[in-house]
Each structure stands twice: as structure tokens, then as C-alpha cells.
C-alpha positions in Angstrom: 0.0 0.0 0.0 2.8 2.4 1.0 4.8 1.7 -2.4 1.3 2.1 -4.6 0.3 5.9 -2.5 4.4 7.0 -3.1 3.4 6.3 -7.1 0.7 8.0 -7.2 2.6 11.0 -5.4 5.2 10.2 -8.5 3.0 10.5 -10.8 0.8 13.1 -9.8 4.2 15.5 -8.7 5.4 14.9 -12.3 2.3 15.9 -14.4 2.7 19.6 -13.8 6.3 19.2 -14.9 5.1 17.2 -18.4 2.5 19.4 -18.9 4.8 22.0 -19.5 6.4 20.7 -22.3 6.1 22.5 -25.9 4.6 20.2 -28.1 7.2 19.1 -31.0 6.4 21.1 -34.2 5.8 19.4 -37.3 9.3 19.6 -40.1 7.5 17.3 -42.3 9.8 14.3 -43.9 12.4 13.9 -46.0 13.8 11.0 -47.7 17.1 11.1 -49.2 18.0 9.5 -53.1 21.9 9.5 -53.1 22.2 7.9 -56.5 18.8 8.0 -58.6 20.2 6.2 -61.5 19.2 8.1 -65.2 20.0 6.9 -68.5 20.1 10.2 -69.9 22.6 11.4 -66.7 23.9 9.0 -64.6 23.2 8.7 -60.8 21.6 11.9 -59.7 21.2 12.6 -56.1 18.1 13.7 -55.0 16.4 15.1 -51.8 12.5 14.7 -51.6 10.4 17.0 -49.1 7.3 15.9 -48.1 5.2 18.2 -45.8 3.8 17.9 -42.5 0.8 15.7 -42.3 1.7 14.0 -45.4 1.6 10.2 -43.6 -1.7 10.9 -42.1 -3.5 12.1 -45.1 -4.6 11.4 -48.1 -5.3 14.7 -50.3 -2.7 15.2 -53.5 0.3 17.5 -53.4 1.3 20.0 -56.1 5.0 19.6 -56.5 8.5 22.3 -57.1 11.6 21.2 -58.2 14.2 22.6 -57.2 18.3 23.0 -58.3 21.3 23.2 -55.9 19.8 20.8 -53.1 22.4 20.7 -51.4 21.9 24.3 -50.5 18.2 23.8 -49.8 18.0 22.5 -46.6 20.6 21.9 -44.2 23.8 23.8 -43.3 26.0 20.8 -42.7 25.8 19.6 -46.9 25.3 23.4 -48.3 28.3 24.8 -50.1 29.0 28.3 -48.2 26.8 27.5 -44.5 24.0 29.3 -46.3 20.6 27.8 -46.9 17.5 28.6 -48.8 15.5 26.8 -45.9 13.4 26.3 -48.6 10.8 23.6 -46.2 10.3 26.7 -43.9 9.3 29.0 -46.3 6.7 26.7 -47.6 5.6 25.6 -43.7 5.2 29.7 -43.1 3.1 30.3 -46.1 1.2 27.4 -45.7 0.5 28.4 -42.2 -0.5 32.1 -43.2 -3.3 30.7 -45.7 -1.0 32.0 -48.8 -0.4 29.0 -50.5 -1.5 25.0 -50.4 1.2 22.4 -48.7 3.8 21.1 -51.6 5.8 18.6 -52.2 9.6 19.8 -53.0 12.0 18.2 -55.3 15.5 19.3 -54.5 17.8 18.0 -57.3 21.7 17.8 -56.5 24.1 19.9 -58.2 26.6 17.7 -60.7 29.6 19.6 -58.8 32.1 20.8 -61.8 29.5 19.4 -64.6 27.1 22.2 -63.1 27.5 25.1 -65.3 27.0 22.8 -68.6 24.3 20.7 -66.7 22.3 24.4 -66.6 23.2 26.3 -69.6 20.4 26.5 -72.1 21.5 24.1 -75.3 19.6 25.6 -77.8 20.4 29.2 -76.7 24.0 28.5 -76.2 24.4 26.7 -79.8 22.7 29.8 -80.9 25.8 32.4 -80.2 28.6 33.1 -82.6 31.3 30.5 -82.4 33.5 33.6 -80.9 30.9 34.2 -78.1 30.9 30.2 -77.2 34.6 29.9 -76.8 34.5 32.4 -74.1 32.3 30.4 -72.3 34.0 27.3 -72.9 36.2 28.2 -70.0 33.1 28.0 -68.0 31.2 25.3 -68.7 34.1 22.9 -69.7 32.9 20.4 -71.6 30.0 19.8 -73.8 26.3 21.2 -72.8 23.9 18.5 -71.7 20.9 20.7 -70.6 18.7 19.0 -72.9 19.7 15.2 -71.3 18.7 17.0 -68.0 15.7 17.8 -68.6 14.7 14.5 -70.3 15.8 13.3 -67.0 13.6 15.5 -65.2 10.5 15.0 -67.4 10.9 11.4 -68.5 13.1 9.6 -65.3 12.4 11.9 -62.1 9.4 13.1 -62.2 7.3 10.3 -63.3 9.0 8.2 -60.3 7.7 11.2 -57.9 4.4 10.8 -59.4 4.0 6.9 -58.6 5.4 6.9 -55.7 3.7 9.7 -54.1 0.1 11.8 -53.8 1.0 14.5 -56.4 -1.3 16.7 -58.8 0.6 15.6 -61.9 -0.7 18.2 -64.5 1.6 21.1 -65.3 -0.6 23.4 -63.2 0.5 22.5 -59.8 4.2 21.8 -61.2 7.0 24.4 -61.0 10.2 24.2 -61.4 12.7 26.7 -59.4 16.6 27.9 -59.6 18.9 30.6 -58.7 21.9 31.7 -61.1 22.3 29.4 -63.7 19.6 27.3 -62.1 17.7 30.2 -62.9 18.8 30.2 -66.8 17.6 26.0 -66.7 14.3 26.8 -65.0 13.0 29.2 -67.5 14.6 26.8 -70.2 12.6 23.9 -68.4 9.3 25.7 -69.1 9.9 27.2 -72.4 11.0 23.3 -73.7 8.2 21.4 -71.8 5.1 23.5 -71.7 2.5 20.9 -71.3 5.1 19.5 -68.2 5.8 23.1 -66.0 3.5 25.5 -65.7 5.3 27.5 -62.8 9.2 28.3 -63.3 11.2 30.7 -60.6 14.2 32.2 -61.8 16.1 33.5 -59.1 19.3 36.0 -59.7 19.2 34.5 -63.3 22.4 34.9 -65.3 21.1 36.1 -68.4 24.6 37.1 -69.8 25.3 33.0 -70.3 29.4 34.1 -70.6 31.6 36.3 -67.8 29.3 39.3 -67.4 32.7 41.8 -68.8 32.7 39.8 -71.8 29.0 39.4 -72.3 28.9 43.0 -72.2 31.1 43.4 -74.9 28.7 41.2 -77.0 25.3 42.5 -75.8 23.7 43.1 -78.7 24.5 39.3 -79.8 23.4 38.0 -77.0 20.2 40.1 -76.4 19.1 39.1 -80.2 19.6 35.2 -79.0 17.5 35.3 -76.5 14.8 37.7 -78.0 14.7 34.8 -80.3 14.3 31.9 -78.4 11.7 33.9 -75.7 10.1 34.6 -78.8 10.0 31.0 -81.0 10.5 28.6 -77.8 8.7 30.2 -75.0 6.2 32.2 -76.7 2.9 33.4 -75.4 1.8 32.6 -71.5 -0.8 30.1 -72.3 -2.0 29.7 -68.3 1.8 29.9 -67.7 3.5 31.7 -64.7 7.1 32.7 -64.0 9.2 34.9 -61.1 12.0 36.8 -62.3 14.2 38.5 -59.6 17.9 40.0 -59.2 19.7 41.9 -56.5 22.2 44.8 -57.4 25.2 43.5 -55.6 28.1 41.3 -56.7 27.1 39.3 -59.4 23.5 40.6 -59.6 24.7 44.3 -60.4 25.2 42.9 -63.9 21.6 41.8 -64.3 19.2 44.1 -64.5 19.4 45.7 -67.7 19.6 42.3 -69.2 15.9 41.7 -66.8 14.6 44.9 -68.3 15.3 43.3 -71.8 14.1 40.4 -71.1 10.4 41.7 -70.0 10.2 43.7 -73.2 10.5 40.8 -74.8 7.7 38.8 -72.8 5.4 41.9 -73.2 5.7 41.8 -76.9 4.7 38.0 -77.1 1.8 38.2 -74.8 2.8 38.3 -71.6 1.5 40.3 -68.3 3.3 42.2 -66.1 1.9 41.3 -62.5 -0.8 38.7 -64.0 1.7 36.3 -66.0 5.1 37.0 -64.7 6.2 38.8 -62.3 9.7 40.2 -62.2 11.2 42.4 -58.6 14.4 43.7 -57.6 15.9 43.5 -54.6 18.4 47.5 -53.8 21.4 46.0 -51.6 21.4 42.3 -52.0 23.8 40.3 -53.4 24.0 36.7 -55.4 24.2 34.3 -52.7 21.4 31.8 -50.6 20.8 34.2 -47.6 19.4 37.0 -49.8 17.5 33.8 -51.3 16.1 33.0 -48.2 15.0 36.9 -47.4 12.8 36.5 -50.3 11.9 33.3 -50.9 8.7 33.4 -48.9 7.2 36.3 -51.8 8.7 34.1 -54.7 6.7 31.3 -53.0 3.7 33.1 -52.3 3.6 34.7 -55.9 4.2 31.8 -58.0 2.3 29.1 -55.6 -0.1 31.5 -54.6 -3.9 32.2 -56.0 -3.3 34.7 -59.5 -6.1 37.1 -60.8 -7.1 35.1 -64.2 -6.7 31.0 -62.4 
């Protein structure tokens, strides 16, 4: 009897003291691909994010895919200790009514293959032979956007879509990347229309080449991608994309480039504000914190409700 009433004093001396505790919040899941194998790439690795509540549900998920993964998430695997925090972003929208949970799809970078992995194959075969041996230097080796994205439409994406709840149609897909993952969304969405109907292009490095020596060829390069926005892309057709710079460090080179590329939407059909949507950011420079200062507006515009849906 004595041991059962000092218990119960136990028990009923610890409640207050559990009680107290903050209830864990939800992170959601992720579950990690090192080597997703690709015929048209080799083994990719890839980083899937699946919201909170995702386990316990059964409604379908729209889905973003997203570049650089390894600068998505977590500190410990990003490049410079900076992070998108790119599962936050979506948990504070989400939470604020703005947009509807997502899956995210962040894809690995191909380490030195990276700059040929994003570069635009159709625009870059475009330039003068002159203008594509100064990039050489850069991407080092031959392009291979076009194999990426046939692994992203034809390998990756169908695997997501068995394998998990997703709205499949091009409506609730979007595709997202900074800097020259900016350059291989918008190329993702002009190519496969019927497959992305949402690309954000972050800090995009319209000049393709070094930004001294893309200068010096302006006028070529403006013409090739006036061009392709015009034949490739073409008119929004329910389409949405996010174009955004800084004016520091790399980004200072961007924004006359931006302005030329909006004329260039405008003239095919687009809409300012109701199709795309392009902002810049006074004092921010090219790297993943100024990323993560905006990334909850790039979410919230592109995910978000628009005017004509």
C-alpha cells in the first residue's frame, strides 16, 4: 500500500512538470536518393520533401523542383553554411493561408558538370562561335541541358508521381533555380510546356558568358534570347514565371539584361503582374541568404492564388 500511495505521489508530482512541455512542431519528412540512377545522366542525387501531415492524409500534393539541393535545406551539406531553408518558407506560407502544402524536389548539383548541366543548349548553340569559346572556360565540356531535362520530365518526375500523392498536370508543377539554375528553369518551361506550368528564376544569369565579356557582346546575345523567348517560349498560355535580381556582386550585372528580357515577354503576350512577375531587390547580393530573405514572396507569388486561375 505504501509503495502504490508514493506512485501515485510520483506520478501526480510529475504531471505539472510534463505538462509543461512544448509540443514538437511538425518539419515534415524527408527522404534522401543518393544515386537515382538516369539513363540520360547517370546517378543523380536527389532530396525529396514531403510536408507535415503528409503520412496521415490522403489529399494530393502540387510539387516544385528545385536546383542546388544541397543548398536547400541543411547547413551541414550546403556549399558556403548558407541555406534557402526552402521547407520553412513553404511551412510559413502554408500556415498564413498564402499557399496549399507542396511537395519539394530538390535535385543535386553535378559539382564541376554544373554550369554545362544548366546552360540553355539551344540558346548557347545559338551564339557566334566567338561568343561560345569564351564560355568554354566556363562550362568545360560539352552542354547537356537537354539530357537533363529528359531526366527531369521522363526519369524523375514520373518516379515522384508513382510513388507519391501528387497533382501531376503542369498546373501544380513548378520548377525553381537561382543563377544558372535560374537560366535551366525558365529553359525547363519554355521546352516542356505541357510539363511546367510555374518556373522561378532567381538572380538568373542572363549574360550566359563572364558578365565583362558578355557585355562586350550585348547586342548578340540580347538578339539570341529575344529569339528563343520569342520562338520557344512564346505566349503565357496559363503559364506563370518569377524573375528576380539583386544589385550587388554578381546581380549588379543583371538588371538591364531583366529589363530586356520583360520587353520581350510583353511583346509575345505576356503580363506584367498577372503572367510574370519580375522584382528587384536595392542592396542584395547573389548568394542563398538573400535567397532565403525573399523566398517566402517568390513562393507566395508563383504558388499562390493569381487574378485570371
Amino acid at each position: 500500500m505504501i509503495r502504490a500511495l508514493i506512485l501515485l505521489l510520483a506520478i501526480v508530482c510529475a504531471a505539472p512538470a510534463l505538462a509543461k512541455k512544448a509540443p514538437v512542431a511538425a518539419t515534415g519528412t524527408f527522404v534522401d536518393l543518393p544515386k537515382f540512377g538516369s539513363i540520360n545522366m547517370g546517378p543523380s542525387h536527389v532530396t525529396i520533401w514531403l510536408p507535415p501531415g503528409y503520412a496521415r492524409g490522403k489529399q494530393r500534393y502540387g510539387v516544385v523542383y528545385m536546383q542546388d539541393a544541397e543548398n536547400l535545406f541543411f547547413l551541414k551539406k550546403s556549399n558556403f553554411n548558407k541555406i534557402w531553408a526552402a521547407d520553412k518558407s513553404v511551412m510559413r506560407l502554408v500556415a498564413a493561408k498564402q499557399i496549399d502544402p507542396v511537395i519539394i524536389v530538390g535535385i543535386y548539383s553535378h559539382g564541376a558538370d554544373r554550369a554545362r548541366t544548366y546552360m540553355p543548349q539551344r540558346v548557347y548553340e545559338s551564339l557566334s562561335p566567338a561568343v561560345r569559346a569564351y564560355g568554354q572556360s566556363f562550362v568545360q565540356g560539352p552542354i547537356r541541358s537537354d539530357a537533363y531535362l529528359k531526366f527531369l520530365t521522363g526519369e524523375l518526375k514520373p518516379m515522384i508521381d508513382r510513388r507519391y500523392r501528387t497533382k501531376p498536370d503542369r498546373d501544380h508543377t513548378a520548377i525553381v533555380g537561382s543563377s544558372m539554375g535560374g537560366l535551366i528553369s525558365l529553359y525547363a518551361i519554355a521546352e516542356y510546356p505541357q510539363v511546367f506550368g510555374k518556373a522561378g528564376c532567381v538572380s538568373t544569369h542572363w549574360p550566359l558568358i563572364d558578365p565583362i565579356r558578355a557585355d562586350e557582346n550585348r547586342a548578340e546575345i540580347n538578339a539570341v534570347w529575344t529569339k528563343y523567348l520569342t520562338e520557344r517560349l512564346g505566349p503565357a498560355s496559363g503559364r506563370y514565371i518569377w524573375f528576380d535580381h539583386g544589385d550587388q556582386t554578381l546581380d549588379q550585372y543583371y538588371g538591364p539584361w531583366q529589363t530586356a528580357v520583360d520587353a520581350t515577354l510583353i511583346r509575345v503576350g505576356w503580363r506584367p503582374q498577372q503572367d510574370y512577375e519580375t522584382r528587384s531587390y536595392p542592396g542584395t547580393a547573389h548568394e542563398e541568404n538573400a535567397w532565403n530573405a525573399r523566398l517566402d514572396e517568390i513562393f507566395g507569388w508563383l504558388l499562390g492564388a493569381h487574378v485570371n486561375d
